[in-house]
C-alpha positions in Angstrom: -63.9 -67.7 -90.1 -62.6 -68.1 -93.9 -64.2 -64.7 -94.8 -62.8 -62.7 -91.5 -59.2 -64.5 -92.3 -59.8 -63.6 -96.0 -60.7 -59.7 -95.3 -58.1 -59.6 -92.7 -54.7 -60.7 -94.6 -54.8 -57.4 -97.0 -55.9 -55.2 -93.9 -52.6 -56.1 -92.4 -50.1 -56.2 -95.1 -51.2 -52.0 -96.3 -48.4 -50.2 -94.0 -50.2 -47.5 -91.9 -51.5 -44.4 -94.3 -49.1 -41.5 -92.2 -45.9 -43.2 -93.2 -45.9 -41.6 -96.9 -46.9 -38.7 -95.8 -44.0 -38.9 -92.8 -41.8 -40.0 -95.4 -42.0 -36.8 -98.5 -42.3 -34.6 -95.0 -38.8 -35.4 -94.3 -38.1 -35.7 -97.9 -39.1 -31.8 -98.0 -37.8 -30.8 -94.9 -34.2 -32.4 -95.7 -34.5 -30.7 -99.0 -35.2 -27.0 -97.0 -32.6 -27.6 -95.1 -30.0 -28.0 -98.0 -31.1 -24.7 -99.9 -30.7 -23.1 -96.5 -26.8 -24.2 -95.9 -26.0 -23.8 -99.6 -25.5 -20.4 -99.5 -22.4 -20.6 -96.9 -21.1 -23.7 -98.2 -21.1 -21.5 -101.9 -19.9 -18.7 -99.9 -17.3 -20.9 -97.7 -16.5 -22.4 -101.0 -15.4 -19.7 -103.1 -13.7 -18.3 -100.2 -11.5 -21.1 -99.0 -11.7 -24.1 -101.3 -11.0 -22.3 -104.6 -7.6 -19.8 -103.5 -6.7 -23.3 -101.6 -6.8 -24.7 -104.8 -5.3 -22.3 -106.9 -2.5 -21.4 -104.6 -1.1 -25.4 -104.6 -1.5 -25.2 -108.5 0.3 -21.8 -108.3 2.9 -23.5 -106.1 4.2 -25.8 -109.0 4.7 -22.6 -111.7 6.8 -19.4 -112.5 3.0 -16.9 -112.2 4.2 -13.6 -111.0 0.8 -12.7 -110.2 0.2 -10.3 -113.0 -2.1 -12.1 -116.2 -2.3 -15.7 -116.8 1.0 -16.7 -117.5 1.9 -19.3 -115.9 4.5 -21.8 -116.5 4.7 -25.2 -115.0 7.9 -25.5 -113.2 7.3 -28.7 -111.5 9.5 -28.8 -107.5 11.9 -26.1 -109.1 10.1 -23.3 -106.3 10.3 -25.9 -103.2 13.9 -26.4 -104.4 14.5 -22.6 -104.3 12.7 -22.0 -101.0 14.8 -24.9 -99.5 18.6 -23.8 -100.6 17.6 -20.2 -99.6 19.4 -19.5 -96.2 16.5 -17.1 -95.6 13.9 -19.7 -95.2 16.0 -21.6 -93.1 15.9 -18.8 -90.7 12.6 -18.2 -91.2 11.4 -21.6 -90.2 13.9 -21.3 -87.1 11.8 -18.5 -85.8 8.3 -19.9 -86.5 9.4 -23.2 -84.1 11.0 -19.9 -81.3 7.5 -18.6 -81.9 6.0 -21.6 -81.0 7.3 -22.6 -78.4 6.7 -19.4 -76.5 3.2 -19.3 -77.5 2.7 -22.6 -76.0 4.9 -22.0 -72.7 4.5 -18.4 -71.5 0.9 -17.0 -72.7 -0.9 -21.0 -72.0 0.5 -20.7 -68.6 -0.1 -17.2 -67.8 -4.0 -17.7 -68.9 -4.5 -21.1 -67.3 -3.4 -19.9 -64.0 -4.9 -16.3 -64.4 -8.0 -18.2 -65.0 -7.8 -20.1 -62.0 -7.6 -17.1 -60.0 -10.7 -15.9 -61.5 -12.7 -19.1 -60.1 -11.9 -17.2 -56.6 -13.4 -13.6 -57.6 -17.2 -13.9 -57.2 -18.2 -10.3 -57.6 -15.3 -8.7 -60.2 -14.4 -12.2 -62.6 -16.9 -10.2 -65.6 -14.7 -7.0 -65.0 -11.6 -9.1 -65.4 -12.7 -11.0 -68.2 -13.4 -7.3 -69.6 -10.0 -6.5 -69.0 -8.3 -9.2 -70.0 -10.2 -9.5 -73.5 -9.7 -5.8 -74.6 -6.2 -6.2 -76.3 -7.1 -9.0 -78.3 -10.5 -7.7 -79.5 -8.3 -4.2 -80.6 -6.8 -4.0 -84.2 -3.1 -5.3 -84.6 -2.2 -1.9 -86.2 -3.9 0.1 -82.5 -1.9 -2.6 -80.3 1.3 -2.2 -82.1 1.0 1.5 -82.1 0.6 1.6 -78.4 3.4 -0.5 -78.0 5.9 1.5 -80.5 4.9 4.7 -78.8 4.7 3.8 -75.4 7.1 1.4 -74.6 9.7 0.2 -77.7 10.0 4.2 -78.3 13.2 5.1 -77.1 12.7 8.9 -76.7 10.0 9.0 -74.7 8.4 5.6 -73.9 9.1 3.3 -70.9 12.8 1.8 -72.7 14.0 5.4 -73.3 13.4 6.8 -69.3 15.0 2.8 -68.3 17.9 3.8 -70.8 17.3 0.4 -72.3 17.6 -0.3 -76.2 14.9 -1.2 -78.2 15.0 -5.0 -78.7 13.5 -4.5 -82.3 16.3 -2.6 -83.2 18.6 -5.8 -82.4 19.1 -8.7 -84.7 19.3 -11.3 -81.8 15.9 -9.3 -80.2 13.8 -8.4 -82.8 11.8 -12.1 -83.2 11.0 -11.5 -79.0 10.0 -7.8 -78.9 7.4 -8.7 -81.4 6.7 -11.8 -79.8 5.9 -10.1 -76.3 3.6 -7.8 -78.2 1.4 -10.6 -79.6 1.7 -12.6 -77.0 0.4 -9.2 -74.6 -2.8 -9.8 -77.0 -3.4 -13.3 -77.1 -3.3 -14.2 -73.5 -6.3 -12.6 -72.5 -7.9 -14.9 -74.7 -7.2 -18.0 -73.5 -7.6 -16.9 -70.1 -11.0 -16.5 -71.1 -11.3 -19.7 -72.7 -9.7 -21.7 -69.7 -12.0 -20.1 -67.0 -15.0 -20.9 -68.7 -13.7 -24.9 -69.5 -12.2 -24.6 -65.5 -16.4 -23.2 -64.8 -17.3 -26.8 -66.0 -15.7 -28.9 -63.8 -17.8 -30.6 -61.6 -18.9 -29.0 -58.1 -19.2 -32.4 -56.4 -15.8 -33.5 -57.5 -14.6 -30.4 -56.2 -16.1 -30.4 -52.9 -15.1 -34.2 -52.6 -11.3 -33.5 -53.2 -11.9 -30.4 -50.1 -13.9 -32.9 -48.0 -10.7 -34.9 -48.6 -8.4 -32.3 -47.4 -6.6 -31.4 -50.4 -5.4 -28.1 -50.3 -6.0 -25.2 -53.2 -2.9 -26.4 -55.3 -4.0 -30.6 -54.7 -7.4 -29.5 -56.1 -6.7 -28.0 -59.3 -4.2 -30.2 -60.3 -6.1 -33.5 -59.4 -9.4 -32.0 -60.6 -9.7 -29.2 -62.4 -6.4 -30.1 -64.7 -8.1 -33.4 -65.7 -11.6 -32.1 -66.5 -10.2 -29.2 -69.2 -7.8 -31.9 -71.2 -9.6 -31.6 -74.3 -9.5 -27.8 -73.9 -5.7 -27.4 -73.1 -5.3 -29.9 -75.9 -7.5 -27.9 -78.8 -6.3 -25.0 -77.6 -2.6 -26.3 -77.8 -3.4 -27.4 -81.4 -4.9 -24.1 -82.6 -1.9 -22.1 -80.7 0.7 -24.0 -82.9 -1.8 -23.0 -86.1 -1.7 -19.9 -85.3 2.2 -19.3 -84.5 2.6 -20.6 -87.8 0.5 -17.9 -89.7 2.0 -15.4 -87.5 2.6 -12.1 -89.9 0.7 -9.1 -88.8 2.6 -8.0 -85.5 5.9 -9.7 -87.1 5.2 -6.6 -89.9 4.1 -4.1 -88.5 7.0 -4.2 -85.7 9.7 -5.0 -87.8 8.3 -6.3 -91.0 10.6 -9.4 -90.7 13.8 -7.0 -89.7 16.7 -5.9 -89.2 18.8 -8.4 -91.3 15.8 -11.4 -90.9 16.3 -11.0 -87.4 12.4 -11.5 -87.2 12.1 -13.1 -90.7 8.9 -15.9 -90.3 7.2 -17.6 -92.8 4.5 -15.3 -93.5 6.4 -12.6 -93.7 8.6 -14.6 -95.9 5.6 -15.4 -98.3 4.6 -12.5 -98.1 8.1 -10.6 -99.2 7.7 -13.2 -102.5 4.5 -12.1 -103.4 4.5 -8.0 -102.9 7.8 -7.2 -103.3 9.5 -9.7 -106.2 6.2 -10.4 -107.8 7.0 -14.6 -107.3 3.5 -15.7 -106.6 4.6 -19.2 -107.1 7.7 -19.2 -104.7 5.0 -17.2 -102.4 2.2 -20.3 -103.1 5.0 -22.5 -102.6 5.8 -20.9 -98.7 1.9 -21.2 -98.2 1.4 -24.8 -98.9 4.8 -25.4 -96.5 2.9 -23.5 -93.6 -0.4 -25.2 -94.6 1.6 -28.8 -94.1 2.6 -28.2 -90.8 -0.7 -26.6 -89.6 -2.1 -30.3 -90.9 0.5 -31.8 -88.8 -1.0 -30.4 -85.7 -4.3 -31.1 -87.0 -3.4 -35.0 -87.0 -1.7 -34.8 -83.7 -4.6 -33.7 -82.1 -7.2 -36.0 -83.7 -4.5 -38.7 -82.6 -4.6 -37.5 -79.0 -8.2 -37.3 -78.8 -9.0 -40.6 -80.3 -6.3 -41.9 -78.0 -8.5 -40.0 -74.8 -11.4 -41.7 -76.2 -10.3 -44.7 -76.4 -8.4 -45.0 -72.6 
């Protein structure tokens, strides 16, 4: 008995002989697994991180872009930026952008997408259709639209004898506005239908069993189940309308008079065309703030879903 007891006790305190060899697997493993990311976090790193960096030190100095002269000039840029009557209008049509982008294309593609539930045979052909503008360059879709329908010798405003709404002051900001908003609402319609293809089937056919009609059903079900896509997707539309530049300049480059003046065109004015990279750095890290702004919003909202 004392010699089993004896011979026993060290038998059951050695851990089992696979764990060290689990353990420096893993060990290995993890490590594989870190020399395999590394090269997009360098890459991600070197792309985004470091200009994010730069451009807020920029933001606080005179550099003109040219050399490595740059003088610390503390708020004297956000100071500048703010008195300037420009920016002011700027800013004004980045919140008119907004708030079309998040009434006119979001409604158009949720309900375009709910339309597309019903088509069986021809939703891929749609989708198709619906997904070619905003897969084509900005430069091809704002040719098409400056020859075919803002051109007023020849395109569909010249035969209605209507003027060009880019050529107006008051207009400018919403001719370019329809243009990107032509592009962009294929996309969410394509992001909608496949959140709306998630819903449920038997909370569907319970609400039908029920007798709710077409309209009872999506707005009881199908509304419900895509929250958290309308909400991300509200997020990253507000994100976006606040880096809006590309149709902005190549339909009016922020003309006539600022009609169409928005931020990135603003920023981008400082920095190509009066050599102020600061002032320009300075306009970037004001965009960037209110992209974070949305970025909280929605992290509140979803913790807030969560949560309920």
């Amino acid at each position: 008995m004392t010699v089993t007891a004896a011979t026993a006790a060290p038998t059951a305190q050695t851990p089992p002989s696979g764990r060290p060899r689990r353990s420096a697997h893993r060990r290995r493993q993890s490590l594989i697994n870190y020399l395999l990311v590394a090269p997009a976090l360098l890459l991600s790193g070197l792309i985004v991180v470091v200009p994010g960096i730069l451009t807020a030190v920029f933001a606080f100095t005179d550099w003109s872009g040219i050399g490595y002269n740059a003088n610390f000039v503390g708020l004297e840029n956000f100071r500048d930026i703010l008195e300037d009557p420009v920016f002011a209008t700027a800013l004004s049509n980045n919140i008119k952008w907004v708030a079309l982008f998040l009434t006119l294309p979001a409604v158009i593609g949720l309900l375009t997408a709910w339309l597309l539930l019903r088509r069986r045979r021809t939703r891929t052909f749609y989708q198709v259709v619906y997904l070619m503008p905003y897969v084509l360059a900005p430069a091809v879709n704002a040719m098409v639209w400056l020859s075919i329908i803002y051109n007023p010798y020849g395109g569909v405003i010249g035969v209605l004898g209507i003027d060009s709404p880019l050529s107006s002051v008051n207009g400018a900001l919403y001719g370019a506005a329809a243009v990107d908003m032509w592009h962009y609402w294929g996309f969410l319609t394509i992001v909608y239908f496949g959140a709306l293809r998630q819903t449920p089937v038997d909370q569907v056919e319970a609400a039908i069993c029920d007798g709710a009609n077409s309209w009872q059903v999506f707005k009881h079900v199908y509304l419900p189940s895509i929250r958290s896509t309308l909400m991300l997707m509200g997020v990253m539309t507000v994100i976006f309308s606040f880096l809006a530049f590309d149709y902005v300049y190549l339909l009016t480059q922020g003309g006539p008079a600022h009609g169409s003046e928005v931020m990135g065109t603003y920023a981008y004015a400082f920095a190509f065309a009066a050599f102020q990279f600061g002032k320009a750095s300075a306009v970037g890290l004001i965009m960037s703030f209110f992209g974070l702004i949305a970025s909280c919003v929605y992290t509140w909202m979803s913790r807030r879903q969560l949560s309920s």
